[in-house]
C-alpha positions in Angstrom: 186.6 -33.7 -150.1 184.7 -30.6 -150.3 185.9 -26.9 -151.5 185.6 -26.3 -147.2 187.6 -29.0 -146.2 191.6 -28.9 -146.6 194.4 -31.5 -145.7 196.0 -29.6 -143.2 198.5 -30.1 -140.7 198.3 -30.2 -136.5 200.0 -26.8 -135.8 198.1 -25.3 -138.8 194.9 -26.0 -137.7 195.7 -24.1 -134.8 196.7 -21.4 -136.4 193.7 -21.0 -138.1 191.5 -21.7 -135.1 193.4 -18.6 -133.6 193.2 -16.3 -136.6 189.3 -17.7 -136.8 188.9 -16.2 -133.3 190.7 -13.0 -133.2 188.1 -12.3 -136.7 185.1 -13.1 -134.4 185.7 -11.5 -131.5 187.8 -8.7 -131.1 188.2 -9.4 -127.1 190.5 -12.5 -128.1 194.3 -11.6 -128.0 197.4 -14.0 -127.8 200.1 -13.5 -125.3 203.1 -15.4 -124.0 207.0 -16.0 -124.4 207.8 -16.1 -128.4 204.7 -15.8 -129.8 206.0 -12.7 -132.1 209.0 -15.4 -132.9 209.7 -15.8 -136.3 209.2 -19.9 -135.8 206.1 -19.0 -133.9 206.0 -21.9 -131.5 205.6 -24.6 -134.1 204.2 -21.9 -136.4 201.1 -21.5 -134.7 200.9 -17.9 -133.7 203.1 -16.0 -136.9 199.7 -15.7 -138.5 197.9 -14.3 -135.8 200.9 -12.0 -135.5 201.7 -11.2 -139.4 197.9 -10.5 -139.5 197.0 -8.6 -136.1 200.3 -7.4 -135.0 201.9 -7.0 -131.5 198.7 -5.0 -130.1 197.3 -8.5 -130.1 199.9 -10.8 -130.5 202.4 -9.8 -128.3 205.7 -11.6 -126.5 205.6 -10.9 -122.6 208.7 -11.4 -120.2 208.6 -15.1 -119.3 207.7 -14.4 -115.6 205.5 -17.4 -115.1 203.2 -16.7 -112.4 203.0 -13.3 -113.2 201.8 -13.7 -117.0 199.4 -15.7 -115.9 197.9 -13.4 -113.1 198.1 -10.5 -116.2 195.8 -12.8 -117.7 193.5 -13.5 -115.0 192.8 -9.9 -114.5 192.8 -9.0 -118.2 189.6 -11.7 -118.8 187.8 -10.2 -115.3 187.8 -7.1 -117.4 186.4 -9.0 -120.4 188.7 -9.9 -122.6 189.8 -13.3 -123.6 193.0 -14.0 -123.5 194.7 -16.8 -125.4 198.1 -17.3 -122.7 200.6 -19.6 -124.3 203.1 -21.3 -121.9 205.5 -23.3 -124.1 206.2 -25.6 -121.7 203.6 -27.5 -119.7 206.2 -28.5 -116.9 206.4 -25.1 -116.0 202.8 -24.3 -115.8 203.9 -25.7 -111.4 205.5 -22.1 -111.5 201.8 -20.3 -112.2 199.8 -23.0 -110.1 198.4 -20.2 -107.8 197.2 -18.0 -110.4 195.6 -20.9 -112.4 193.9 -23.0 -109.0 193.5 -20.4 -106.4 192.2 -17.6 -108.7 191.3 -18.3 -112.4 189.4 -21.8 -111.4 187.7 -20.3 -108.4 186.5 -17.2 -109.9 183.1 -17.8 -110.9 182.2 -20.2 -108.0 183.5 -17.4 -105.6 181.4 -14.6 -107.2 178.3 -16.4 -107.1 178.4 -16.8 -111.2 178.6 -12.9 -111.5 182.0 -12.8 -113.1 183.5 -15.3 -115.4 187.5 -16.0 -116.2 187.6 -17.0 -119.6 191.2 -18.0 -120.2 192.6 -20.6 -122.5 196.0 -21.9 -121.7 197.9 -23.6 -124.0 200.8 -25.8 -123.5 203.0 -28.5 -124.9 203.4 -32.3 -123.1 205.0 -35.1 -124.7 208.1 -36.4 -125.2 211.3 -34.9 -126.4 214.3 -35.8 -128.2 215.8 -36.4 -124.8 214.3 -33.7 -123.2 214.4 -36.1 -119.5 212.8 -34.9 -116.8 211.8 -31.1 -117.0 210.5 -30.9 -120.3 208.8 -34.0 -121.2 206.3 -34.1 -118.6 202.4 -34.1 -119.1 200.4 -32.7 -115.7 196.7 -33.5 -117.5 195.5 -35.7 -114.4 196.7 -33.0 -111.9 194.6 -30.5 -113.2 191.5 -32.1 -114.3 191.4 -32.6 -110.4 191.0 -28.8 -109.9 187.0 -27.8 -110.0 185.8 -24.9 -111.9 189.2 -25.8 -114.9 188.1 -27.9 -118.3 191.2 -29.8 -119.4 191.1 -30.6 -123.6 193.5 -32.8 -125.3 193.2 -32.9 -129.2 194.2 -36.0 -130.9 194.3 -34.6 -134.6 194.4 -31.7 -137.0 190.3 -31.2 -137.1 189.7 -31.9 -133.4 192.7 -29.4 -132.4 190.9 -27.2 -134.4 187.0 -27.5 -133.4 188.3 -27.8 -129.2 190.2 -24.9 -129.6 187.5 -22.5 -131.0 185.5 -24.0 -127.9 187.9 -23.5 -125.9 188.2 -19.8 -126.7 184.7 -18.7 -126.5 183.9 -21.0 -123.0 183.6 -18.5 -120.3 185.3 -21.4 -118.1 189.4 -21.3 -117.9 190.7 -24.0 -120.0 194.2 -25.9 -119.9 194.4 -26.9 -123.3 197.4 -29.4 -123.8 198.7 -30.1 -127.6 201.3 -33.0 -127.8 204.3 -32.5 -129.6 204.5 -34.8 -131.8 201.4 -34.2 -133.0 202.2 -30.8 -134.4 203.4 -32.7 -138.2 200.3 -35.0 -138.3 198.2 -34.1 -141.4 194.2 -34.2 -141.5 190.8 -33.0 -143.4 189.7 -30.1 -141.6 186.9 -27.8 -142.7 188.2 -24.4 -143.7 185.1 -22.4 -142.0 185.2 -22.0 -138.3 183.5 -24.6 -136.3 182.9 -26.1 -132.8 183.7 -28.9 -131.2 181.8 -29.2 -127.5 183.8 -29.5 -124.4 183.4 -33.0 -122.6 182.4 -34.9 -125.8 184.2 -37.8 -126.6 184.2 -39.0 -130.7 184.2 -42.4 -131.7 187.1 -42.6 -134.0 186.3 -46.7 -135.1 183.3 -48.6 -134.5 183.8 -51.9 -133.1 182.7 -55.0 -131.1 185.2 -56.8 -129.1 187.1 -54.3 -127.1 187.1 -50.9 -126.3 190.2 -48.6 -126.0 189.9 -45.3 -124.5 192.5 -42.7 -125.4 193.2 -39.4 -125.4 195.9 -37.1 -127.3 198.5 -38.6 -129.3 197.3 -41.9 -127.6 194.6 -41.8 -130.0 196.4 -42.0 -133.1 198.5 -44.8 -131.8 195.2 -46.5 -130.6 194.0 -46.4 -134.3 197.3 -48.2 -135.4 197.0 -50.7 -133.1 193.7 -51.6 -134.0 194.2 -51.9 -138.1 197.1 -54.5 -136.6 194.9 -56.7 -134.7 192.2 -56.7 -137.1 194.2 -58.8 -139.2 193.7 -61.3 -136.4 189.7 -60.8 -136.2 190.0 -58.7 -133.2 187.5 -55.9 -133.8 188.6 -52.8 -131.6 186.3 -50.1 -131.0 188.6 -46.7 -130.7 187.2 -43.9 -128.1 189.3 -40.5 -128.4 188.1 -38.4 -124.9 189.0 -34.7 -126.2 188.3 -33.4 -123.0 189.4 -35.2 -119.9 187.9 -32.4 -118.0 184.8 -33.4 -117.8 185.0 -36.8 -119.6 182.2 -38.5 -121.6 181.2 -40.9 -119.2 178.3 -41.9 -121.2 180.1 -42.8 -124.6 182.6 -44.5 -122.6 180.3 -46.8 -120.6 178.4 -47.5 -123.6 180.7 -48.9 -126.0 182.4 -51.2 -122.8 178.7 -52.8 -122.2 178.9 -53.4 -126.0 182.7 -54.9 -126.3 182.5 -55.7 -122.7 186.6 -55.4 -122.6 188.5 -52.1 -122.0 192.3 -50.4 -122.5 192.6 -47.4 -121.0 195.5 -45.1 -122.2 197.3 -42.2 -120.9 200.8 -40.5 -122.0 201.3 -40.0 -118.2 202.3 -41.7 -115.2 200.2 -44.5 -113.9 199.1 -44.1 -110.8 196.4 -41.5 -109.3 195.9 -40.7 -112.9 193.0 -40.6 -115.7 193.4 -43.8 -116.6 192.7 -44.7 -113.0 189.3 -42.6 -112.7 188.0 -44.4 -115.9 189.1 -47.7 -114.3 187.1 -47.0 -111.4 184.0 -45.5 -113.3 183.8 -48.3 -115.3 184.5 -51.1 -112.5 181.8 -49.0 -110.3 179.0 -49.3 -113.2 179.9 -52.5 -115.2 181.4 -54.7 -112.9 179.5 -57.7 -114.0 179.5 -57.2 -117.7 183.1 -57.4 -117.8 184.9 -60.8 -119.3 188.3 -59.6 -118.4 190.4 -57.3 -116.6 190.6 -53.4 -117.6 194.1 -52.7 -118.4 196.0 -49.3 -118.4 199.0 -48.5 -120.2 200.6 -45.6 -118.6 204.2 -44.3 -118.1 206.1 -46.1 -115.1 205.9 -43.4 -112.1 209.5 -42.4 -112.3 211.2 -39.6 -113.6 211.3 -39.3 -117.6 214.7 -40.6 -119.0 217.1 -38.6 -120.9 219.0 -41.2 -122.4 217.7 -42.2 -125.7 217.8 -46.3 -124.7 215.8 -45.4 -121.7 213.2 -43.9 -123.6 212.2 -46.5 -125.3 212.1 -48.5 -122.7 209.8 -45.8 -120.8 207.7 -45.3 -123.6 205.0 -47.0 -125.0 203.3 -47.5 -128.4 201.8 -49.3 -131.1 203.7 -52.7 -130.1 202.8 -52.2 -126.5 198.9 -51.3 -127.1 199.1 -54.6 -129.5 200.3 -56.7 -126.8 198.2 -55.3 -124.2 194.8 -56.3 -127.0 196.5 -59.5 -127.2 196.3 -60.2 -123.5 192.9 -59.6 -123.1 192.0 -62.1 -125.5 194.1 -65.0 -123.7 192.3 -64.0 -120.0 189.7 -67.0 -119.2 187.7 -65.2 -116.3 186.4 -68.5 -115.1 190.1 -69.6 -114.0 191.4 -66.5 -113.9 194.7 -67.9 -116.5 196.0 -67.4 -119.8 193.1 -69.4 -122.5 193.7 -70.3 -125.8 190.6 -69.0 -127.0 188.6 -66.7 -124.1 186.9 -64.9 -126.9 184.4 -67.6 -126.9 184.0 -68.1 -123.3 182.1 -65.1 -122.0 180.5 -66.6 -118.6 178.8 -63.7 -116.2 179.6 -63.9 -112.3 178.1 -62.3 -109.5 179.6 -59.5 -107.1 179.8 -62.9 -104.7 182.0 -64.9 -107.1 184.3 -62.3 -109.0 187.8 -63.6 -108.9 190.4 -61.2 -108.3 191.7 -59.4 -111.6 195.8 -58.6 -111.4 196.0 -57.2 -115.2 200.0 -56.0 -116.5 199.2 -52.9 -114.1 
C-alpha cells in the first residue's frame, strides 16, 4: 500500500470525494434535509460542513419537489449542486423536476445549457423498513434519456464515480446502498476519476460470467471464492453505471465463459437485469451453453416482517445455487446433467430449444 492509498470505509470515501470537490471547484455546494446533522447522513456530509459551513452545506425544508427544482435552477445558473435525498423512495415525489426538466435540459436547448446535478440517494434494505423505505428505483430511471444512473459497489469506486459524477455536465442519480456504508477498502487519498458507463472487472475468470451492480457485487465476489472450491471459475463484472452500461465488457467476457447471472437488488421484471438479458440473447445467442439467469427481488411489495425478509432477499447462498444450476443444464436435452461443463455443443437459431431458467 502506498503513502496515497488508505483503508477506508464506504461513507468515508464519500465524504472525501465531496470535500475533494468543494476544494476544486468552488461552484460545488451540498444541499438537502440533514446534511448540517450532527450524524451527517451516515457521516458523509459533517466534513463538508465542519470544513465549508452552512453557506455551502446547508439543510433545506424537506419539500421534495421543490428542493429539487431549487437545484435545477441553481445548476442553469452554473453552479453544481450536490442534492441529497435521503430516501430514494421518495425521489417519486420530485419525478417532474428530475424527468421533465433536469433530463431534458440540454436536449431542449440545443446543447446551449447544461444541468449538472448529482443526486444522491439511499436503496437497500432496512431493518424492517417494508415497503416505503427499502425500495431501489435504478431501472426506472436509467429509462429516462438525457439522466446517467451510477451504483458504486465499494469504498474506491464510490469514491472515483462520485467525483465523475460531480464534474459531468449531465444530471446524475447516484444511488449508494446501505449496507454498503461500513464496508472497508484501499482508496487513494488524491482525488481521482472514475468514467461514467465503465464497467471494472472485479475477478478474472473462465466458466461463467456474473454481472452485478451495487452491493450485488460484493456478494457476487463471495459467491465466487465459494464455488471455486468446486473448480467453477467465475468471472465477476461490477457495472458502476447502469446508465449507460458497458455493453462491450459485458459481451466480452460472456463470449469467453459463454454462461451468464445477471443480478439486480430490485424487482425482476421490466428491470436491468432484463435489458442485459436481452442484449446478450440479441448478440450471443449461439455462443451460449445454458440459459442466462437473473436473480432479482420477487415483484411484490418489500416485507416488513423480519422472516419475510429473508425469504424476499437474496444473497450469497442464492447466487451459489443459481452458479450451481448452470452447471447441471445439458443444452442438448434441455435437463439437469451431471456434468454439462464438458458438453458444450453449438445450435443454430433453427434448433435452439426453449430455455425456462429459475426466472
Amino acid at each position: 500500500m502506498t503513502d496515497d492509498v488508505k483503508k477506508i470505509l464506504f461513507s468515508e470515501a464519500i465524504s472525501e470525494a465531496l470535500v475533494q470537490s468543494m476544494e476544486i471547484d468552488s461552484n460545488v455546494f451540498i444541499m438537502g434535509a440533514g446534511v448540517d446533522d450532527a450524524k451527517g447522513l451516515f457521516g458523509t456530509t459533517l466534513n463538508a460542513f465542519e470544513k465549508f459551513g452552512g453557506d455551502r452545506v446547508f439543510d433545506i425544508p424537506l419539500s421534495e419537489n421543490t428542493i429539487t427544482g431549487v437545484a435545477v435552477g441553481s445548476s442553469l445558473s452554473g453552479t453544481r449542486p450536490v442534492l441529497v435525498h435521503a430516501r430514494n423512495d421518495f425521489l417519486m415525489l420530485t419525478m417532474d423536476q428530475i424527468v421533465n426538466n433536469a433530463a431534458k435540459w440540454r436536449y431542449m436547448s440545443g446543447g446551449r445549457t447544461s444541468c449538472p446535478i448529482t443526486i444522491r440517494a439511499i436503496i437497500g434494505r432496512g431493518w424492517g423498513q417494508a415497503a416505503q423505505h427499502s425500495q431501489s428505483f435504478h431501472s426506472m430511471f436509467a429509462q429516462v434519456p438525457g439522466l446517467k444512473v451510477v451504483m458504486p459497489s465499494n469504498p474506491k469506486n464510490v469514491k472515483g464515480l462520485l467525483l465523475s459524477s460531480i464534474f459531468d455536465d449531465s444530471p446524475v442519480i447516484f444511488l449508494e446502498h446501505r449496507w454498503l456504508y461500513g464496508h472497508d477498502g484501499n482508496v487513494p487519498q488524491s482525488p481521482f476519476y472514475i468514467p461514467l458507463g465503465k464497467a471494472a472487472k472485479l475477478k478474472e475468470g473462465s466458466d461463467l460470467t456474473i454481472v452485478a451492480f451495487s452491493l450485488m457485487a460484493s456478494e457476487a465476489l463471495k459467491a465466487a471464492e465459494t464455488v471455486l472450491k468446486e473448480k467453477i471459475n467465475v468471472e465477476v463484472i461490477d457495472l458502476q453505471t447502469i446508465q449507460p452500461w458497458d455493453q462491450e465488457l459485458v459481451l466480452e467476457s460472456v463470449a469467453k465463459t459463454r454462461r451468464l447471472l445477471v443480478l439486480d437488488q430490485g424487482s425482476l421484471s421490466f428491470g436491468v437485469n432484463a435489458e442485459i438479458h436481452a442484449k446478450v440473447s440479441e448478440s450471443l445467442w449461439n455462443e451460449l451453453d445454458a440459459p442466462i439467469y437473473r436473480l432479482a427481488l420477487p415483484d411484490i411489495p418489500t416485507p416488513c416482517s423480519p422472516a419475510l425478509e429473508k425469504i424476499f432477499y437474496f444473497g450469497q447462498e442464492e447466487i451459489v445455487s443459481s452458479i450451481k444450476e448452470l452447471f447441471n443444464y445439458d443444452k442438448r436435452t434441455g435437463a439437469i446433467s451431471s456434468d454439462s461443463k464438458k458438453n458444450r455443443v453449438s445450435f443454430s437459431k433453427e434448433e435452439k430449444p426453449i430455455f425456462q431458467g429459475p426466472f
